[in-house]
C-alpha positions in Angstrom: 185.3 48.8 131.9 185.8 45.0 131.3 189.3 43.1 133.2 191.2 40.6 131.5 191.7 37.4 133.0 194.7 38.0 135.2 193.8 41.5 136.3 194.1 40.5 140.3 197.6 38.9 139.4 199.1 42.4 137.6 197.5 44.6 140.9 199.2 42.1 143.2 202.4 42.7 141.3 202.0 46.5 141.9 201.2 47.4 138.5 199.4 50.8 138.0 196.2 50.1 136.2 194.5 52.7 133.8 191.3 52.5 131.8 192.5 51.6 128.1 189.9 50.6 125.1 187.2 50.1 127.2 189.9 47.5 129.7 191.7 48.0 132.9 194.8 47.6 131.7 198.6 47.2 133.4 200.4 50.5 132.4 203.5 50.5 134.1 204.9 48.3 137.5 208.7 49.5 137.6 209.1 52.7 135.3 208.8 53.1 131.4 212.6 53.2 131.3 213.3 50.3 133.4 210.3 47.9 131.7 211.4 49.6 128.3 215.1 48.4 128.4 214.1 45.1 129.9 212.8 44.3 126.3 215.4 45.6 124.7 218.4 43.6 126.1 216.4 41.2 128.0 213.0 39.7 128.0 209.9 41.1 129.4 205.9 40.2 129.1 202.9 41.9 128.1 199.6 40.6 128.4 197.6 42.3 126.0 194.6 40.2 126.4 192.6 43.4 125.7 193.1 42.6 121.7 190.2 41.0 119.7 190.2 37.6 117.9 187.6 36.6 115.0 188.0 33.5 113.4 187.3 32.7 109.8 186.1 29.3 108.9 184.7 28.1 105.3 185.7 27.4 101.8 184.6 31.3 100.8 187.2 32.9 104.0 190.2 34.1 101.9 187.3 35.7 99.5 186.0 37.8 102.1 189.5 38.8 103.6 190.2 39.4 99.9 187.2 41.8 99.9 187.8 43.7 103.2 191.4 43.4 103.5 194.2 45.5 101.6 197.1 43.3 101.5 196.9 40.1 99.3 196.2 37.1 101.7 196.3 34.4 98.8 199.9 34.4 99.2 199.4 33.1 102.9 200.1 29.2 103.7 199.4 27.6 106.7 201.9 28.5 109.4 202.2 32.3 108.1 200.7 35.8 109.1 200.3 39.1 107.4 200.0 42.9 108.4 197.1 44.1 107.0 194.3 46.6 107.4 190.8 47.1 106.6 189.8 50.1 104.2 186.7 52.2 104.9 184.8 53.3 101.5 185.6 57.0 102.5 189.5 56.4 101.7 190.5 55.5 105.4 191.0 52.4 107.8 188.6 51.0 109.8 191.6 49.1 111.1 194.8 47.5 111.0 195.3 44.0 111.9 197.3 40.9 111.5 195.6 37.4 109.5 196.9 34.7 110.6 196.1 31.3 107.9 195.5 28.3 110.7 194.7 25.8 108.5 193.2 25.1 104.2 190.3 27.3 104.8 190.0 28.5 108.6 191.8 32.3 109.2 192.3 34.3 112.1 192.0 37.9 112.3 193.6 39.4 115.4 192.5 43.1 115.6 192.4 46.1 118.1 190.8 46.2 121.5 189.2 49.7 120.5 187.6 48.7 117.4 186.2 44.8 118.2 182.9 45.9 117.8 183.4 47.8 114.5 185.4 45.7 113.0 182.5 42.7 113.9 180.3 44.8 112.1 181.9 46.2 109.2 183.5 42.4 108.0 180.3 40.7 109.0 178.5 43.6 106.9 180.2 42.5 103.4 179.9 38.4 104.0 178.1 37.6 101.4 180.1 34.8 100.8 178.0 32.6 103.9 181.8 32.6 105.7 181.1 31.3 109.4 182.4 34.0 111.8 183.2 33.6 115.6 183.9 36.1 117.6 186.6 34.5 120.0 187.4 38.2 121.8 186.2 37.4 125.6 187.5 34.2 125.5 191.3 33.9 124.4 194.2 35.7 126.3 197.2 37.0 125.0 200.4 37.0 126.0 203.7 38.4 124.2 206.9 37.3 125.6 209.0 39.9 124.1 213.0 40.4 124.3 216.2 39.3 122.6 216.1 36.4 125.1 213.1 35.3 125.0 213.7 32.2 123.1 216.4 30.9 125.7 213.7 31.9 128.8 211.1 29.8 126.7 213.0 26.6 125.3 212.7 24.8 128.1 208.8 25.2 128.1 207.7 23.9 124.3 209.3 20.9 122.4 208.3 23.5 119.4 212.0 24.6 118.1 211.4 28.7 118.5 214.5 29.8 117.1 213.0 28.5 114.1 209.8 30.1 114.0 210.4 32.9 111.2 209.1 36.5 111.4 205.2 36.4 110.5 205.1 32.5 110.9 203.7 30.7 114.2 203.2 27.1 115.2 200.2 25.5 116.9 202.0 23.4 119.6 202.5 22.3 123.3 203.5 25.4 125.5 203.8 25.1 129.2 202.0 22.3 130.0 199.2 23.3 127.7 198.5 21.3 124.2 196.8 24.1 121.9 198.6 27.1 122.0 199.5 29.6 119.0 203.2 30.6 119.0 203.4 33.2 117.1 206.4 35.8 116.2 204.4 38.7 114.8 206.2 41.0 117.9 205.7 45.0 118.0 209.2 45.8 119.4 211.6 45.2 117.6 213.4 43.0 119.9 212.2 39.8 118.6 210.1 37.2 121.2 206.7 35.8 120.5 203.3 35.8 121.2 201.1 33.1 122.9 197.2 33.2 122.0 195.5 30.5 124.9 192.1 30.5 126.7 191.3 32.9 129.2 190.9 29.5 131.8 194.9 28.6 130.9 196.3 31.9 131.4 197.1 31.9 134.6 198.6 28.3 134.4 200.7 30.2 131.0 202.0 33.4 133.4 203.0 31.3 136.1 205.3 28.8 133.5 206.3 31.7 132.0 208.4 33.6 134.9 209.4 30.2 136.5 211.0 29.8 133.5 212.5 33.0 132.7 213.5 33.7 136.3 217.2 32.5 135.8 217.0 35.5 132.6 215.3 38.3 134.6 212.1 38.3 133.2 209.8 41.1 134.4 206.0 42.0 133.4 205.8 45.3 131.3 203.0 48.0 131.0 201.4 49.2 128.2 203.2 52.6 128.3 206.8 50.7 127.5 205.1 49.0 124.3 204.1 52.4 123.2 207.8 53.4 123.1 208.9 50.4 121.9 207.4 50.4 118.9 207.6 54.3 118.5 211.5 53.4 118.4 210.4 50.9 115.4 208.0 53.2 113.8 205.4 50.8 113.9 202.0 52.4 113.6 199.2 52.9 116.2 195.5 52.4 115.4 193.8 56.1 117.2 197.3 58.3 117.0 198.7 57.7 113.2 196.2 55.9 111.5 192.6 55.9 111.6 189.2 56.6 109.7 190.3 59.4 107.9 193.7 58.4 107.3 194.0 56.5 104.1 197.4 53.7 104.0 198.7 55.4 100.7 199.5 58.8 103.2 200.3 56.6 105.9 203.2 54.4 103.8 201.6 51.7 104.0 201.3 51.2 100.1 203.5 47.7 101.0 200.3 46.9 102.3 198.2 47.5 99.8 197.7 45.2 96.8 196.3 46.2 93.7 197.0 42.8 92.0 193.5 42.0 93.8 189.7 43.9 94.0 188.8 44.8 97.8 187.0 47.6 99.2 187.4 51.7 97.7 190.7 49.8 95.9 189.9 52.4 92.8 190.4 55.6 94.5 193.6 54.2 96.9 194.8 53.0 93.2 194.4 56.5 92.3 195.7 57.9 95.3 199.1 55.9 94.7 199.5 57.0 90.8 198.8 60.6 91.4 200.0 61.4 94.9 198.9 62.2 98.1 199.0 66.0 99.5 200.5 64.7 102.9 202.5 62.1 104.3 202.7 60.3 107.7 206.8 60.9 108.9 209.3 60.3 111.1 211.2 63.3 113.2 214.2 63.6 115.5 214.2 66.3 117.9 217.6 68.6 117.4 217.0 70.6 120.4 215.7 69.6 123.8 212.1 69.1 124.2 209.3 66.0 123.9 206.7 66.3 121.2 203.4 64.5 122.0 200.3 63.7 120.2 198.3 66.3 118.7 201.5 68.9 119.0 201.1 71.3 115.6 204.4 71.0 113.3 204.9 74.4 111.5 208.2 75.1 109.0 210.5 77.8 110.0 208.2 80.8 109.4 205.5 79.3 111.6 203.4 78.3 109.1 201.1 75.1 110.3 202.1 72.3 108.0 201.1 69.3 110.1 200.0 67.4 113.5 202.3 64.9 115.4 200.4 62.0 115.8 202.6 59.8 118.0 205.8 61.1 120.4 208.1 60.6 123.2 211.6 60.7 124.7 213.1 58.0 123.1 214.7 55.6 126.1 217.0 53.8 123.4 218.0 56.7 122.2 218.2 59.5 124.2 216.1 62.1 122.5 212.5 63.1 121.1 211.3 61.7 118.6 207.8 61.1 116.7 205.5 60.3 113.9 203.2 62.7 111.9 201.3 64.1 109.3 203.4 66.7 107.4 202.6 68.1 104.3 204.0 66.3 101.0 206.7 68.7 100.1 208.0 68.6 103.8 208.4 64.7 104.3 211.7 64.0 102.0 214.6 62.8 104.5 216.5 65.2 106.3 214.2 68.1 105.9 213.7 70.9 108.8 211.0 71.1 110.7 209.4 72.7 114.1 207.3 71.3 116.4 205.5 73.4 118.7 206.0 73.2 122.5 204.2 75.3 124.3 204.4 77.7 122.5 208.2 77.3 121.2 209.1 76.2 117.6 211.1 73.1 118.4 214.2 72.4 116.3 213.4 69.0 114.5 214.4 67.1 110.9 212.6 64.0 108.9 214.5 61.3 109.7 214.1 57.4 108.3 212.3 54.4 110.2 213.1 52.9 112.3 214.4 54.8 115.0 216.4 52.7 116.5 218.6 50.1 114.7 219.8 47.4 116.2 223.7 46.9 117.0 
C-alpha cells in the first residue's frame, strides 16, 4: 500500500484510514452523515491524491486521445475539460477519465487510482503517433474543495475570479501562496467547489491555506465514504461498481459520451450497439419500502425472476431513503417501472426512477 503525501496530517485529524486502490486512504473522521451534509450546505475537502495524472505533450496528442478516447476532444480549447472514457476492443471501458486541454498541443488525462497502471499501458500501447507521455501520478496531489461555499472559503486565497470558472473549465493561476496550481471545477458532488492539482512538496503548504481560510465557513476534511454518497445522490458513475471492462458506455448511458462523428477504438460495434439496442441498461432505483440495497445485491421483477445486479447503493443522507444504480434488463429500465431488490433474502419494494437523485432546491 502506497500513502499520499499528507497521510500523517489525516491520522492526526482522527481520520479512519482503509486500504483503497492500492492507497491508505481517509475514509471517514466525523460520520458519513455529518461529512456528507457538510458538502452539501457547506464546504468540505477531499484529498484524493490517490488519482493518476498523465500528461500529453506534442503536435500528434489530440490524435491519440482521438484514437483511445470516446468523446470528441477536438472540441476542447485551452481552459476546458471533458468526461470521457477509454474503450476496450471487447466492447467495454478500460476507464473513465476527465482530459483536460492545458495549452495548443499539451493535454492532461486525469484517471483512476485503480487503473494507473492499465491505463499507462493500454494508451502508451496505441501511440503510434511518437506523442511524448509523462506519467505525473507519484508526484502531483489532489485536492477537491467541494461545497456550495466553497468559492466564498477560497476567494480570499487566489486573485483568479472562481465564481467565474464555468463547469468543466479550470485556470492555471496563483492559489495559496503557490504560483502553478490548476483550479479546476470538474467536482463529483453535485454541490459545486473545485479541484486543486499541485505537487506533492506544496500540499501541505495548500491544506494548511485552505482551512485557515475556510475556518470562518466551517470547513471540515471529508472521507472517501461521503464522496461515494455524494455522487450516488448525482448518479455519477463509479469505475469497479457500474462500469468497468465488460460494461460497454452504450448500456451504461453514456452514449453523450460517445462520438461517432470521429474513428477511435471498437467505434464500429458501439455504433452498432447504439442503432440496434442493447439487451440491458445501467438504472437508477428508489427504495419504496425500508431497506438498503448494496453492491452486487440481485434485482428480480415481482415473480422473483433474476433480471439484474445493483451495482452501486446506499441510504441516501439527502434524501432519506435507499437508493441505487444497476444493471437491469432492457424492458425493465423505462421510468417508473417496479422492481425488487433482494435483501437477504426479501424482495425489496423498489421503482426506476430518473438521475439525479437529488435535485437541488
Amino acid at each position: 500500500m502506497k500513502n499520499i503525501t499528507l497521510h500523517s496530517v489525516h491520522e492526526k485529524l482522527g481520520a479512519k484510514m482503509v486500504p483503497f486502490a492500492g492507497y491508505n486512504m481517509p475514509v471517514q473522521y466525523e460520520g458519513v452523515t455529518i461529512e456528507h451534509e457538510t458538502v452539501r450546505n457547506g464546504v468540505g475537502v477531499f484529498d484524493v491524491s490517490h488519482m493518476g495524472e498523465f500528461l500529453l505533450t506534442g503536435d500528434h496528442a489530440l490524435a491519440l486521445i482521438q484514437k483511445v478516447t470516446s468523446n470528441d476532444a477536438s472540441t476542447l480549447e485551452i481552459g476546458k475539460a471533458q468526461y470521457s472514457c477509454l474503450p476496450n476492443n471487447e466492447g467495454g471501458i478500460v476507464d473513465d477519465l476527465i482530459v483536460y486541454r492545458i495549452k495548443e498541443n499539451q493535454y492532461l488525462l486525469v484517471v483512476n487510482a485503480s487503473n494507473i497502471e492499465k491505463d499507462w499501458n493500454w494508451i502508451s500501447s496505441h501511440n503510434e503517433f511518437g506523442v511524448e507521455m509523462k506519467n505525473l501520478s507519484d508526484d502531483y496531489s489532489l485536492l477537491a474543495i467541494q461545497g456550495p461555499k466553497a468559492i466564498e472559503a477560497m476567494q480570499s486565497l487566489t486573485t483568479v475570479d472562481l465564481a467565474g470558472i464555468k463547469y468543466y473549465h479550470f485556470v492555471v493561476g496563483p492559489f495559496a501562496g503557490i504560483e502553478h496550481v490548476i483550479i479546476s471545477a470538474t467536482g463529483y458532488t453535485g454541490s459545486g467547489g473545485f479541484e486543486i492539482y499541485c505537487k506533492n512538496t506544496e500540499v501541505e503548504q495548500l491544506w494548511n491555506k485552505v482551512f485557515e481560510a475556510g475556518a470562518p465557513f466551517g470547513i471540515k476534511p471529508i472521507g472517501l465514504a461521503a464522496r461515494d454518497t455524494l455522487r450516488l445522490e448525482m448518479g455519477f458513475c463509479l469505475y469497479g461498481n457500474d462500469i468497468n471492462d465488460i460494461t460497454s458506455p452504450i448500456e451504461a448511458g453514456l452514449g453523450w459520451i460517445t462520438k461517432f462523428s470521429k474513428d477511435f477504438i471498437n467505434a464500429e460495434n458501439l455504433k452498432k450497439q447504439k442503432e440496434e439496442g442493447v439487451s440491458r441498461k445501467l438504472v437508477g432505483f428508489e427504495l419504496t419500502e425500508r431497506g438498503i440495497p448494496r453492491h452486487d445485491y440481485e434485482i428480480v421483477d415481482e415473480n422473483g425472476n433474476a433480471i439484474g445486479i445493483v451495482t452501486s447503493g446506499t441510504m441516501a443522507p439527502s434524501l432519506g431513503k435507499g437508493i441505487g444504480m444497476g444493471y437491469v434488463k432492457t424492458e425493465f429500465a423505462a421510468i417508473d417501472t417496479p422492481i425488487y431488490i433482494k435483501i437477504r433474502n426479501n424482495n425489496v419494494a423498489a421503482k426506476v426512477v430518473k438521475m439525479p437523485f437529488y435535485k437541488k432546491a
